[in-house]
C-alpha positions in Angstrom: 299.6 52.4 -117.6 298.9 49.1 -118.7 299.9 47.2 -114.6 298.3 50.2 -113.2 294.7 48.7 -115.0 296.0 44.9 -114.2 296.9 46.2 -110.3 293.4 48.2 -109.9 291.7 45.3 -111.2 293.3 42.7 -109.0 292.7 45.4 -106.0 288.6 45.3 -106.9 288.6 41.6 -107.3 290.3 41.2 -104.1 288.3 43.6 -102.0 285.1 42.1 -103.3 286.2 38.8 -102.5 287.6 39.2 -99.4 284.1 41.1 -98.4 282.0 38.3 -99.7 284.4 35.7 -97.6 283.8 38.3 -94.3 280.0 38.1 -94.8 280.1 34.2 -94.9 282.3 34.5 -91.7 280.0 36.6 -90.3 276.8 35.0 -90.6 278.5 31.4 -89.8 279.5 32.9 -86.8 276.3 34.5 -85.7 274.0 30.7 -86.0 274.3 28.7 -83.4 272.0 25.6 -84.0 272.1 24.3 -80.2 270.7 27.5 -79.2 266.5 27.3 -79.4 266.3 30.4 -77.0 268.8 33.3 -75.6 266.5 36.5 -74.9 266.7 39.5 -72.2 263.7 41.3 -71.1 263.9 45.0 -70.7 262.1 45.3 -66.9 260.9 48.5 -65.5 263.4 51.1 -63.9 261.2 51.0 -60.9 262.1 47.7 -60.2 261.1 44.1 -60.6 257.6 43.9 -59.3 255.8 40.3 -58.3 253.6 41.2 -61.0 256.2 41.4 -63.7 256.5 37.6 -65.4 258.8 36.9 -68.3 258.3 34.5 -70.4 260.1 32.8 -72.9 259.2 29.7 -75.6 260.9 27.1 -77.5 260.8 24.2 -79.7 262.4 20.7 -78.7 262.3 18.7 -82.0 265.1 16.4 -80.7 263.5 14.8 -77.4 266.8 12.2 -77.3 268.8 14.9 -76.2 270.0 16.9 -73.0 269.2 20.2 -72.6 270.9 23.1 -70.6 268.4 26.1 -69.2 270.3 29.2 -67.6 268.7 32.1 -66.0 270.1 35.5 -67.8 270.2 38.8 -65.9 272.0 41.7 -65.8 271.9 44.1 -63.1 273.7 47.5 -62.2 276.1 48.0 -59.5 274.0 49.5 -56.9 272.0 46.3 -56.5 272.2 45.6 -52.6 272.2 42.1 -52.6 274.7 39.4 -53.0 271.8 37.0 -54.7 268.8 36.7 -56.4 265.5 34.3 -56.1 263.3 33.1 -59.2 260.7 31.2 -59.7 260.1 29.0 -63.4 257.5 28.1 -64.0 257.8 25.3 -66.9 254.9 24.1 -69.2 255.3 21.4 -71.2 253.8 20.5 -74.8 250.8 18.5 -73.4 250.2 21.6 -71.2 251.3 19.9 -67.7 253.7 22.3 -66.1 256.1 22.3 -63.0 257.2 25.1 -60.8 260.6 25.4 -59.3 262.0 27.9 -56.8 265.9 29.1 -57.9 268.1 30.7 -55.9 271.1 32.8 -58.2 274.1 33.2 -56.7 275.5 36.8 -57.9 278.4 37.6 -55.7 281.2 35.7 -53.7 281.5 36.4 -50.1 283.9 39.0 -50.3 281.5 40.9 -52.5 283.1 40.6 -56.1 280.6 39.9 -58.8 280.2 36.5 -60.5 278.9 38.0 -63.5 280.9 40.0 -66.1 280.5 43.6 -67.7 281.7 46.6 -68.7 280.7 49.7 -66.4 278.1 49.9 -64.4 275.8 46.9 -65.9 276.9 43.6 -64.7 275.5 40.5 -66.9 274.9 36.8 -65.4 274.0 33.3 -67.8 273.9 31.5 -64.7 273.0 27.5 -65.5 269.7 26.2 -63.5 269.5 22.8 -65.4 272.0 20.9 -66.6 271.3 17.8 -68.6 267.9 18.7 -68.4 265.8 15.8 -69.9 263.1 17.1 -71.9 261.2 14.3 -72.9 258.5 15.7 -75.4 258.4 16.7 -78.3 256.7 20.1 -79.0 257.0 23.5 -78.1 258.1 24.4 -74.2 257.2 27.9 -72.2 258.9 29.0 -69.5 257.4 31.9 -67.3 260.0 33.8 -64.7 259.3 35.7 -61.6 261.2 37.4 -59.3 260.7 35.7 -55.7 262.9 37.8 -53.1 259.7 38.5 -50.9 260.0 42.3 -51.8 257.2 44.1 -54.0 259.4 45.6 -55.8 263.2 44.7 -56.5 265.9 47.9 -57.5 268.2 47.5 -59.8 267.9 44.6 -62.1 268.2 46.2 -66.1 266.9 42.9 -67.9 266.3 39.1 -67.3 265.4 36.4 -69.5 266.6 33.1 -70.8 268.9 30.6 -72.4 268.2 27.0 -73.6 271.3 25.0 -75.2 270.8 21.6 -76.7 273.5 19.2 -75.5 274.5 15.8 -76.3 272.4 12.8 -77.2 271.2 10.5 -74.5 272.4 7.8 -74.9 
C-alpha cells in the first residue's frame, strides 16, 4: 500500500508536469516574432468581384531590416485557370502609397498545382517581395484586388497576406 501512494503520487506529479512543459511547447511554438502579418480573407462564393478589396495592416518598428510580402490564397479545384492577377496597393506611414500589378503563378504547364492542400482546397504563400526595403518607420496598409479583367472570378475560397521580417541591412 504504502509504493502504491509513493507510485500515484509520482504518476500526478509527472502528468502535471509534463502538461505544464507541453503548454510551454505549445505556445513557444505558436509566436513567431518575424511574422507582423499572416491573414486569409473569407471572399464570397460568388466569386471575387473588382469591388471586393482586402486589406491588411502592419507595424514596421525595425526600418534597418528586409522584409518579405507574399500573396496568400487558396482556391478549390475547379478553378479554370493556371494563374492569377492582383493588384497591391501599398500605403506607407506618411500616407504616400504605390500600386503594383502581380501576376501569381498557380500551376506548372502540365497543369499540376504549385500550391499544397488536402482535398479539394488548394492553398498558395506565394512571395511578391523579397528583401523588400521598407524604409519607415510606422504602420503600413496593404489593399488587394483581384485584376484578371473578369467581373467576377469563380473559385477562389480566401486571399490575404503575409509579411516576414528578414535580416538586417547591413
Amino acid at each position: 500500500m504504502l509504493q502504491y501512494g509513493y507510485f500515484s503520487t509520482f504518476a500526478l506529479l509527472l502528468k502535471k508536469y509534463l502538461f505544464i512543459l507541453a503548454i510551454t511547447a505549445f505556445l513557444f511554438a505558436g509566436c513567431n516574432e518575424d511574422v507582423l502579418v499572416d491573414e486569409y480573407h473569407t471572399l464570397p462564393v460568388s466569386g471575387w468581384e473588382y469591388k471586393d478589396v482586402i486589406t491588411d495592416s502592419f507595424e514596421v518598428l525595425e526600418p534597418g531590416h528586409y522584409h518579405q510580402l507574399s500573396a496568400n490564397l487558396r482556391i478549390n479545384g475547379d478553378y479554370p485557370y493556371a494563374n492569377f492577377h492582383v493588384k497591391m496597393n501599398i500605403t506607407f506611414p506618411d500616407s504616400s502609397s504605390k500600386e503594383y500589378n502581380v501576376p501569381l503563378q498557380l500551376a506548372e504547364k502540365s497543369g499540376k498545382w504549385l500550391g499544397s492542400g488536402l482535398g479539394d482546397v488548394i492553398t498558395f504563400r506565394i512571395p511578391v517581395f523579397h528583401r523588400k526595403f521598407l524604409t519607415q518607420k510606422g504602420k503600413y496598409t496593404v489593399s488587394i484586388s483581384q485584376d484578371m479583367r473578369l467581373e467576377s472570378v469563380p473559385n477562389i475560397v480566401s486571399a490575404g497576406l503575409r509579411v516576414e521580417q528578414q535580416e538586417e541591412i547591413f
